[in-house]
N, C-alpha and C positions, 0 to 999 in steps of 0.2 A: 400627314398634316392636313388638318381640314383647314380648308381656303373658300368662304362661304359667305353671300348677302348676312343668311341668317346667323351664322358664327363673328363675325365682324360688329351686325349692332347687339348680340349679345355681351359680348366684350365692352362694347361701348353706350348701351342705353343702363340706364338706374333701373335694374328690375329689387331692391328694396322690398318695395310691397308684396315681392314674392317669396321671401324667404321662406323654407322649410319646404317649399312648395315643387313641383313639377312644371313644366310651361313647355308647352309646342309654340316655337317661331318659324313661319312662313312669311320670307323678306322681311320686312322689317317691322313687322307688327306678332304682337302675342296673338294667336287666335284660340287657344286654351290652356287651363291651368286647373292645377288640382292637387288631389294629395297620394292618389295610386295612379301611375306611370302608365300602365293600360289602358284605363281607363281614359285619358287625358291625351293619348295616344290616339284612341278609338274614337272620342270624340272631334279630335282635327281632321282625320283620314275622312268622318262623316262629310263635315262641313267642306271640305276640299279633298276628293279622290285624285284629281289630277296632278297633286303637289306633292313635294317630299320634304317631310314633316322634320325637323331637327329639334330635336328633346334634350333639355336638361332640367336639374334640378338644384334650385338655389339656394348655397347656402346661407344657413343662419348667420350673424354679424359674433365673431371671435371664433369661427374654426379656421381653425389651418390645413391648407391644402399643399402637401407634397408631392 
């Protein structure tokens, strides 16, 4: 079970404007986003070496998730 700053405001901030999208959270702010996961990956790891980067990808409004 992940138990996480960054897993906690993802659950709880309105990421919306990200649908379809990719997003690295470090604490409690997006610091990238995109549409290939490496990429969006690579660019957080840039911008912060010393962090450990938590990636999802936000779904679109009417999938379902099981």
């Amino acid at each position: 079970m992940v138990n996480s700053k960054e897993f906690e405001f993802y659950l709880k901030a309105d990421l919306s404007r990200y649908e379809g999208k990719y997003v690295v959270i470090m604490g409690e702010e997006v610091v990238s986003t995109g549409t290939n996961a490496k990429q969006v990956l690579d660019e957080a790891r840039k911008k912060y070496p010393q962090k450990r980067p938590f990636l999802a990808k936000i779904p679109r409004e009417g999938i379902l998730i099981f």
